[in-house]
C-alpha positions as CSV (number, residue, x, y, z in Angstrom):
1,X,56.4,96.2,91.1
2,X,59.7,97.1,91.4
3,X,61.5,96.9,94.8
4,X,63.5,100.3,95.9
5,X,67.2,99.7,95.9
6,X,68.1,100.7,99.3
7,X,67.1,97.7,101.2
8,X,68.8,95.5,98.5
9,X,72.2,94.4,99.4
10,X,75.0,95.9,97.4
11,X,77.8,94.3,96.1
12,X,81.6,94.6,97.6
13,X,84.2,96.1,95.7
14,X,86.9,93.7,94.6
15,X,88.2,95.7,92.2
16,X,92.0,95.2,92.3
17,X,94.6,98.3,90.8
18,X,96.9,96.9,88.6
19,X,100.1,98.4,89.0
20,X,102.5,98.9,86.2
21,X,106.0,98.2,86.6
22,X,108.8,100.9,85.9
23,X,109.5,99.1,82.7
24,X,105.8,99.3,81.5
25,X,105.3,103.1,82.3
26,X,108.5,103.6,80.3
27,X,107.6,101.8,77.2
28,X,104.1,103.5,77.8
29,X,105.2,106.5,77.8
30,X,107.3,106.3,74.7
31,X,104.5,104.5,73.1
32,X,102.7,107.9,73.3
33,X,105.4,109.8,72.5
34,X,104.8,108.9,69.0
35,X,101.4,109.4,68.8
36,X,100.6,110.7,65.3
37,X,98.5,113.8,64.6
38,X,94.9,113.2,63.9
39,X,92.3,114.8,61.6
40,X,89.9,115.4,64.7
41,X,92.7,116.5,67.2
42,X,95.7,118.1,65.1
43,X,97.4,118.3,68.3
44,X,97.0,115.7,70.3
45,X,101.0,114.4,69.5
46,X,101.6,117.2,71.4
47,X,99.0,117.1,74.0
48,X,98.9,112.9,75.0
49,X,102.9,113.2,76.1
50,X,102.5,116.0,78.5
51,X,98.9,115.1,79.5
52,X,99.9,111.2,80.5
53,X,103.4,112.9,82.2
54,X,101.3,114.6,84.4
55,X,99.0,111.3,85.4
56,X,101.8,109.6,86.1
57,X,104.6,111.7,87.5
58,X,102.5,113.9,89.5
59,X,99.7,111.0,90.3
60,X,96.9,113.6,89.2
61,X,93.2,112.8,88.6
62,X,92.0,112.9,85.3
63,X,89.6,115.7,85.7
64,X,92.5,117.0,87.3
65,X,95.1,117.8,84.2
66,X,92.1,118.2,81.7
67,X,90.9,120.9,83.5
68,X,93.9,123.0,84.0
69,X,94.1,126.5,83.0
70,X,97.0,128.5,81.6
71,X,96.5,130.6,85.1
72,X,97.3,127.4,87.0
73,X,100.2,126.7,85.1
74,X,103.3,128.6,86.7
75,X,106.2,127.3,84.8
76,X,108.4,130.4,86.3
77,X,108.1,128.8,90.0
78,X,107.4,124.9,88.8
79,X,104.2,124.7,90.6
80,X,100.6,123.6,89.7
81,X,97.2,124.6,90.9
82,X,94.3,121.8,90.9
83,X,91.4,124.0,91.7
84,X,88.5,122.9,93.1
85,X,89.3,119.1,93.7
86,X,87.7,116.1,94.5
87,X,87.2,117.1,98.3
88,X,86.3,121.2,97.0
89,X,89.8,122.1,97.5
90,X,92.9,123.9,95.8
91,X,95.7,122.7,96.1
92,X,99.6,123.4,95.0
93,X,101.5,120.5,93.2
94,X,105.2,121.4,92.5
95,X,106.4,118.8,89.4
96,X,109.6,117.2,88.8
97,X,112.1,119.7,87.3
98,X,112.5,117.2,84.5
99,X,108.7,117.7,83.7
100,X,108.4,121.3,84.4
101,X,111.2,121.6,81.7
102,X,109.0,119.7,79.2
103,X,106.3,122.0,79.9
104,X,107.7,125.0,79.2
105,X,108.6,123.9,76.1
106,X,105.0,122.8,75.4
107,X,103.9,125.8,76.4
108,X,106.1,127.6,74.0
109,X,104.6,125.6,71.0
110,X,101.5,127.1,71.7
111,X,102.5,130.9,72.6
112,X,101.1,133.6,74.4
113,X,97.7,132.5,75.5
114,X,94.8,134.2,77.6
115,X,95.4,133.1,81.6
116,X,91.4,131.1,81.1
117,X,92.3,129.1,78.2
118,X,92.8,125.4,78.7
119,X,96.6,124.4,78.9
120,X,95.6,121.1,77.3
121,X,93.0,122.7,74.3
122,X,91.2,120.2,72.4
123,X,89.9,121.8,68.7
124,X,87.5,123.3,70.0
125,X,89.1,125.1,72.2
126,X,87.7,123.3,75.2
127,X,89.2,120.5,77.8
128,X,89.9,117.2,76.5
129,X,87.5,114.3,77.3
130,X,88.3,111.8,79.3
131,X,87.6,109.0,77.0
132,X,89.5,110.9,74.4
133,X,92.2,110.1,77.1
134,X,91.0,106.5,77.7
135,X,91.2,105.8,74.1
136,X,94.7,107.0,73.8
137,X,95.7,104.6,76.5
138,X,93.9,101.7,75.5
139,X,95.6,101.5,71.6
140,X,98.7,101.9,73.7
141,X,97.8,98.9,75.7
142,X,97.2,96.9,73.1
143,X,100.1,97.8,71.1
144,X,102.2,96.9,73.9
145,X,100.7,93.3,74.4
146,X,99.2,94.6,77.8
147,X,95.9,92.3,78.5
148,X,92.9,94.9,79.1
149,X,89.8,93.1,80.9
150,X,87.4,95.8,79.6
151,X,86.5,100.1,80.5
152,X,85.3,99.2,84.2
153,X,88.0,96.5,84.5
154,X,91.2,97.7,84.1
155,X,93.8,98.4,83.7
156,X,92.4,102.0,83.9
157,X,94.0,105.1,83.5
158,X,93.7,106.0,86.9
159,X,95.7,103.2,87.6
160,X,99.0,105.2,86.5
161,X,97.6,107.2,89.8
162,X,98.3,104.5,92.0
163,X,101.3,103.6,90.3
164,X,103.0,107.4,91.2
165,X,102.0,106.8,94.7
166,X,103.2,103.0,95.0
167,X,106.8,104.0,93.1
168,X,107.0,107.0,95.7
169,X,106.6,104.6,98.4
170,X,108.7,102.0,97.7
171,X,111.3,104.4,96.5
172,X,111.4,106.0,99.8
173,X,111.5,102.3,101.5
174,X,114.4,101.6,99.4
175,X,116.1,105.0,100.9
176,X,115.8,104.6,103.8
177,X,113.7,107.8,104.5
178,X,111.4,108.1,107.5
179,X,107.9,106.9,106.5
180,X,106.5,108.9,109.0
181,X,107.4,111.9,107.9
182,X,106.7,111.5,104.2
183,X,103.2,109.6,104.3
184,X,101.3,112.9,105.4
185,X,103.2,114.9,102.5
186,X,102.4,112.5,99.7
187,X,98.7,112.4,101.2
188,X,98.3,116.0,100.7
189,X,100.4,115.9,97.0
190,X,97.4,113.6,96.0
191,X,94.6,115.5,97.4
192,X,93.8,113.2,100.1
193,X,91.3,114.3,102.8
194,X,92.9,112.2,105.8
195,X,95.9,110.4,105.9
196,X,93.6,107.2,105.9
197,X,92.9,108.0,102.4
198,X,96.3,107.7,101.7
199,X,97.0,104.4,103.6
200,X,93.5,103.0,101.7
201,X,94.9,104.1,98.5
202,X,98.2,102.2,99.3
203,X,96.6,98.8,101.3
204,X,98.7,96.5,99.0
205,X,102.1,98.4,99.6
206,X,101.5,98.3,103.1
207,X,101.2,94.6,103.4
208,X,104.6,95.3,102.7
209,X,105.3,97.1,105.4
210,X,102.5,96.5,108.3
211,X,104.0,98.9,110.5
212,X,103.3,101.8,108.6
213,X,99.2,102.4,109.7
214,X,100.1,101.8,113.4
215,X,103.3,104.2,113.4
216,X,102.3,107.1,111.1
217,X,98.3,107.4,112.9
218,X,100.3,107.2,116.0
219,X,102.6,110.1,115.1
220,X,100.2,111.9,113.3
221,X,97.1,111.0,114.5
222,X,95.1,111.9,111.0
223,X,95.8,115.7,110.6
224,X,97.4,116.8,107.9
225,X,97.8,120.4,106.6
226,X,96.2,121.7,103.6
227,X,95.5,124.7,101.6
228,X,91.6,126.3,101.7
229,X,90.0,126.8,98.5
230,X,89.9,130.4,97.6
């Protein structure tokens, strides 16, 4: 016989993030950045740099830049539409100018296009995969002398995720800004569903700074505005 799995006890996660310094992101980057052409993706040289901007810069999910549309895409007002998100909602993600600039000029590689295709097209015409994605960044690991424990052990390309919203943090900790008023907006730029999301996602910056749970839930208390999905 073999016993049901619900009374079994389940392993803790341990997994740790591994965050990439500013340094690493940059030579990562550029490492992509000459990414040839291949016979199975013609255009992924032009793809992989915009795709692995958008992972980074904006801290997007995977799923989440694979499956944008052209429709989502408004270059004219720099602003981004994840549809449907991890929580089933939509939300607006306004870009750096400096990347919204580089995607107009992607998009203007590719020309007019209907508002349902994929901005990121794969040859056939469909979304990318995500281990298309994984593959791209685990050559570039290597190349870079970057150890890689393994596809479950990291680093992971959802790491470059907690990376955006560790730089953010410490960025604005080394402006002085008012934590308080910034932790709720980056929790809803990530797609958070409570603000203790975002203070999860961000446990090992805050053992930087252990006031930041007690004074933002205290000021807050957990609410943070959001748009519907329509």
């Amino acid at each position: 016989d073999v016993p049901p799995r619900w009374p079994m006890t389940r392993e803790t996660q341990t997994f740790v993030p591994y965050i990439f310094t500013r340094s690493e992101i940059a030579a990562l980057l550029d490492r992509i950045d000459h990414l040839p052409p291949s016979p199975h993706s013609p255009d992924r040289h032009l793809i992989m740099p915009e795709i692995f901007r958008l992972l980074y810069g904006c801290g997007f999910r995977v799923n989440e830049v694979l499956q944008l549309r052209v429709a989502d895409v408004d270059l004219d007002q720099g602003v981004l539409t994840v549809r449907d998100g991890k929580f089933g909602k939509d939300r607006l993600v306004p870009p750096h100018i400096t990347l919204v600039q580089r995607l107009r000029r992607y998009a203007d590689l590719f020309g007019k296009r209907p508002d349902e295709a994929f901005f990121f097209p794969s040859r056939q015409n469909e979304p990318y995969r995500n281990n298309a994605v994984y593959l791209v960044f685990r050559k570039a690991l290597f190349q870079l002398g970057i150890p890689h424990g393994g596809k479950s052990k990291g680093p992971r390309v959802h790491d470059l995720r907690h990376g955006f919203a560790v730089h953010t943090l410490l960025r604005w900790y080394e402006e002085g800004a008012d934590l308080n008023a910034k932790l709720p907006i980056l929790a809803t730029y990530l797609g958070h569903q409570t603000l203790n999301g975002t203070q999860r996602y961000l446990h090992f910056t805050a053992e930087l700074f252990p006031e930041i749970s007690q004074r933002v839930n205290a000021a807050f208390g957990g609410v943070i505005p959001r748009r519907d999905a329509s």
